[in-house]
C-alpha positions, -999 to +999 in steps of 0.1 A: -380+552+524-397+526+514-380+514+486-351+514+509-365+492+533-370+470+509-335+471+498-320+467+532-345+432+539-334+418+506-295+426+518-299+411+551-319+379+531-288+377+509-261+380+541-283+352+558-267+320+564-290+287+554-295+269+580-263+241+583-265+199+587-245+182+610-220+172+583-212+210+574-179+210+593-171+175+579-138+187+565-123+207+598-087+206+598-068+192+626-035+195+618-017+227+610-001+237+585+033+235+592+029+203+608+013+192+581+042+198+554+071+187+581+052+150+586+043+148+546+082+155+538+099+137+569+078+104+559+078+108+521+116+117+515+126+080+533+098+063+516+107+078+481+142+070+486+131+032+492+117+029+456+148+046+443+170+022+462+150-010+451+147+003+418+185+003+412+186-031+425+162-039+400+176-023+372+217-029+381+209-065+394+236-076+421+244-050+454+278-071+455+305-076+432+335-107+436+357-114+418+369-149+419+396-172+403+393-177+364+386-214+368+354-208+389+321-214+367+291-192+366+274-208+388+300-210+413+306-172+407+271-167+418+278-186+448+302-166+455+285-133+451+256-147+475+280-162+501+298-128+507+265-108+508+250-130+534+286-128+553+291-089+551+301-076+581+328-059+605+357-065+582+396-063+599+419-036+585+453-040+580+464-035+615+438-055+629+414-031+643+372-030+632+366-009+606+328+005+596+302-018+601+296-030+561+264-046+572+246-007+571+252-010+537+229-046+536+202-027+556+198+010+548+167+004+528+151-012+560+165+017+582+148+047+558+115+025+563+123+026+599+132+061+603+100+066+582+076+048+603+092+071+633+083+103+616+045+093+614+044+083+650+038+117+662+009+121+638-006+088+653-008+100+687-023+134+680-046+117+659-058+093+682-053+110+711-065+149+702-077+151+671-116+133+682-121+162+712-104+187+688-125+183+662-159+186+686-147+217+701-139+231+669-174+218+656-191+235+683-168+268+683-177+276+648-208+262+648-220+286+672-200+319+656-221+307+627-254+309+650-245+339+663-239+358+632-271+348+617-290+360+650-271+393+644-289+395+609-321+382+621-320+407+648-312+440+622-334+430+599-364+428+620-353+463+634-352+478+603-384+464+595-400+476+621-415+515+615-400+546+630-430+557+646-430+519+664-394+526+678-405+560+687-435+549+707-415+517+720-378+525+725-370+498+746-385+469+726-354+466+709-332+466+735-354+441+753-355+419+719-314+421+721-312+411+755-335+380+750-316+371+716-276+377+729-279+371+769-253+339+770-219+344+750-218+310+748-182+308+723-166+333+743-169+318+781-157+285+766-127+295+750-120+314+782-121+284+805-093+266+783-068+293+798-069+273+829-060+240+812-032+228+794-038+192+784-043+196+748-012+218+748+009+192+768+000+165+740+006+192+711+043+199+725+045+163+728+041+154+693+066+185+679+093+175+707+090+137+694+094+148+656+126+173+669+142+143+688+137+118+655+148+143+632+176+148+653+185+111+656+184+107+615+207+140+612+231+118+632+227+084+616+230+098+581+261+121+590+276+089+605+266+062+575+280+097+552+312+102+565+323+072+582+304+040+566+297+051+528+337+052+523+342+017+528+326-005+499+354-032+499+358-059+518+380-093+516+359-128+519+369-157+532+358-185+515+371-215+535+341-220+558+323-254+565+329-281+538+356-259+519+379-254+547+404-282+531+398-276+497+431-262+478+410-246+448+393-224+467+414-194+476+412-182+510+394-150+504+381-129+474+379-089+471+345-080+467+326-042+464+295-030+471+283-013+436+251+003+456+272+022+483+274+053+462+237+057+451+231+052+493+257+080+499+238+103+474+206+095+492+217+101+523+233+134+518+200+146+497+179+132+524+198+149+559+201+184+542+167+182+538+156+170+573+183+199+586+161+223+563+131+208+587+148+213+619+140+252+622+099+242+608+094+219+636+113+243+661+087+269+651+060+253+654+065+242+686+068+276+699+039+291+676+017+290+704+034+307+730+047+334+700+016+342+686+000+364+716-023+387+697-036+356+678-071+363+685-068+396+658-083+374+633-116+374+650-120+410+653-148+413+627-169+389+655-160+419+677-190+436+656-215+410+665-236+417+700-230+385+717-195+387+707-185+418+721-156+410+742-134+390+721-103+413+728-107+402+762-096+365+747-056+376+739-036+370+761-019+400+778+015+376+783+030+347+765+011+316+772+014+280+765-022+268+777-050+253+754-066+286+745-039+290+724-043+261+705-079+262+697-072+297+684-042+286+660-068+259+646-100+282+646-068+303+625-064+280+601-102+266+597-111+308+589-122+289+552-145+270+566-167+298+584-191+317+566-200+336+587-161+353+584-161+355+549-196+374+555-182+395+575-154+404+558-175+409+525-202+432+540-186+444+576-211+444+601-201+481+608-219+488+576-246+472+592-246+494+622-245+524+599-275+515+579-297+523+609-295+548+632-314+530+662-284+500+658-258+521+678-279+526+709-290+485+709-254+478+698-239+500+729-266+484+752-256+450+741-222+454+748-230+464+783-251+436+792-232+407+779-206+425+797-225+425+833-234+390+819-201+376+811-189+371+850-219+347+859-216+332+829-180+323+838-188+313+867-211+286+858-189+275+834-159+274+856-181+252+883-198+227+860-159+219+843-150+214+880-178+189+888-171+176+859 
């Protein structure tokens, strides 16, 4: 007996958590996932297709192509070139009516930057309008499953220290330790007042419902600049203007081509078969919330832990859209950065139950006072967030 006692203190010593700084949850993530990947590719794609653009400008030389009369010079066939690229524009067709605008052509690396900056707008405003309370909330949430797992440890271990003749003599000095170690769920009543408030989840719906409507607005521009702008990359200039408007040398218009309208059409289509591929992401997660309603599974092993004995009574019964929601997708998704779960998982706190036999009458008892607990509890909770 002894030299298992000895064993189950240095097993409990090993399972103990050190104690944490105030920079341990440092690296929280605030952003999921999904969201994550949909802003990295929406704003990367554009802004990688920018180099690629300027790099065949670089490496070709001239977007524009004239061709003027034989007896122009070289220099005058650069002018020429210039002129007609600072005077593309709407261009007449034979009967007279507008064609495409040619000037898209001029400008698409300046609208990719554009439709770039739009894509990281969403990210901006969660990230300076949720992400600072997030990431306190989170903080605190694991912060205190953390707590609480080590004063489920410190709790067995001085049980199973403790003689069997003491907890003969003394049955209730257990229970007594429990109640004074696990009387205020603290995690639990906090997650449970978020049901009631949906601020967090307004600006979380926001953000996905801005990155639909953009990704929706560049589907459109790059079908239009595909299949109704990219086929015209000829144009007639007129070269009479100011000072030359007399001068009999100068023919009255030139054919020119826009060399670079291909690459842009290749672009384009690469680029909007990708942001269609996004559509359904950002789609999903903006229902993920509401989809997800047995998402507090994950923290069943907590379900183990005395003064987390309720946690089924955190999933929702219906589909909800409310802040709870949220919190548990991102307490989801920071599961690395708890050690107290990976504990858990390792050892399971039922073997912990298991390696005593006086742990499943204090672990019964605890469940029932937190329980009778768990109603004032909320009720203070629920009046202090009202006063404040």
């Amino acid at each position: 007996m002894a030299i298992a006692r000895v064993a189950t203190e240095y097993v409990f010593s090993d399972f103990l958590l050190k104690e944490q700084s105030d920079s341990v949850y440092k690296g929280v993530r605030l952003e999921l996932a999904t969201d994550k990947l949909v802003c990295f590719i929406a704003v990367g794609l554009p802004l990688l297709f920018i180099s690629l653009a300027f790099a065949q400008e670089v490496s070709v030389g001239s977007q524009i192509t004239c061709f003027p009369p034989t007896n122009f010079t070289l220099r005058q066939a650069a002018y020429v070139d210039s002129f007609c690229w600072a005077e593309v524009e709407h261009h007449p067709t034979e009967n007279g009516a507008d064609s495409a605008p040619l000037h898209l052509h001029k400008f698409f690396p300046y609208i990719l930057l554009l439709v770039a900056i739009l894509m990281y707008i969403p990210a901006l405003f969660w990230r300076f309008t949720a992400a600072p309370s997030l990431s306190s909330d989170l903080s605190f949430i694991m912060e205190e499953l953390d707590r609480c797992y080590n004063r489920a440890i410190r709790l067995a271990k001085s049980l199973t220290s403790k003689q069997d003749k003491d907890i003969a003599e003394d049955p209730h000095s257990g229970l007594e330790m429990t109640e004074a170690c696990f009387k205020y769920p603290l995690v639990e009543q906090y997650l449970k007042t978020k049901r009631s408030s949906w601020a967090l989840a307004a600006k979380y719906l926001l953000c996905r419902v801005l990155t639909f409507l953009t990704l929706l607005l560049a589907c459109f521009y790059l079908t239009y600049y595909i299949f109704w702008v990219s086929p015209s990359d000829q144009f007639s200039c007129n070269l009479r203007r100011g000072i030359l408007v007399n001068e009999s040398v100068v023919p009255d218009a030139v054919q020119c081509k826009l060399v670079a309208v291909g690459v842009f059409r290749l672009l384009s289509c690469m680029n909007l078969v990708v942001y269609l591929l996004l559509v359904p992401a950002v789609v999903y997660a903006a229902f993920q919330p509401a989809c997800q309603h047995q998402r507090a599974q994950f923290l069943r092993p907590y379900h183990l832990l005395p003064a987390f004995g309720h946690v089924l009574d955190l999933q929702p019964t219906t589909r909800r859209y409310d802040d709870l929601s949220i919190y548990l997708l991102f307490l989801e998704e920071n599961l690395s950065e708890l050690k107290s779960y990976k504990c858990l998982q390792v050892c399971g706190c039922v073997l912990l139950c298991h390696a005593h036999p006086g742990l499943h009458v204090i672990h019964n008892h605890v469940e029932k006072v937190t329980h009778d607990v768990s109603e004032s509890t909320n009720s203070v909770f629920t009046s202090r967030m009202c006063k404040d």
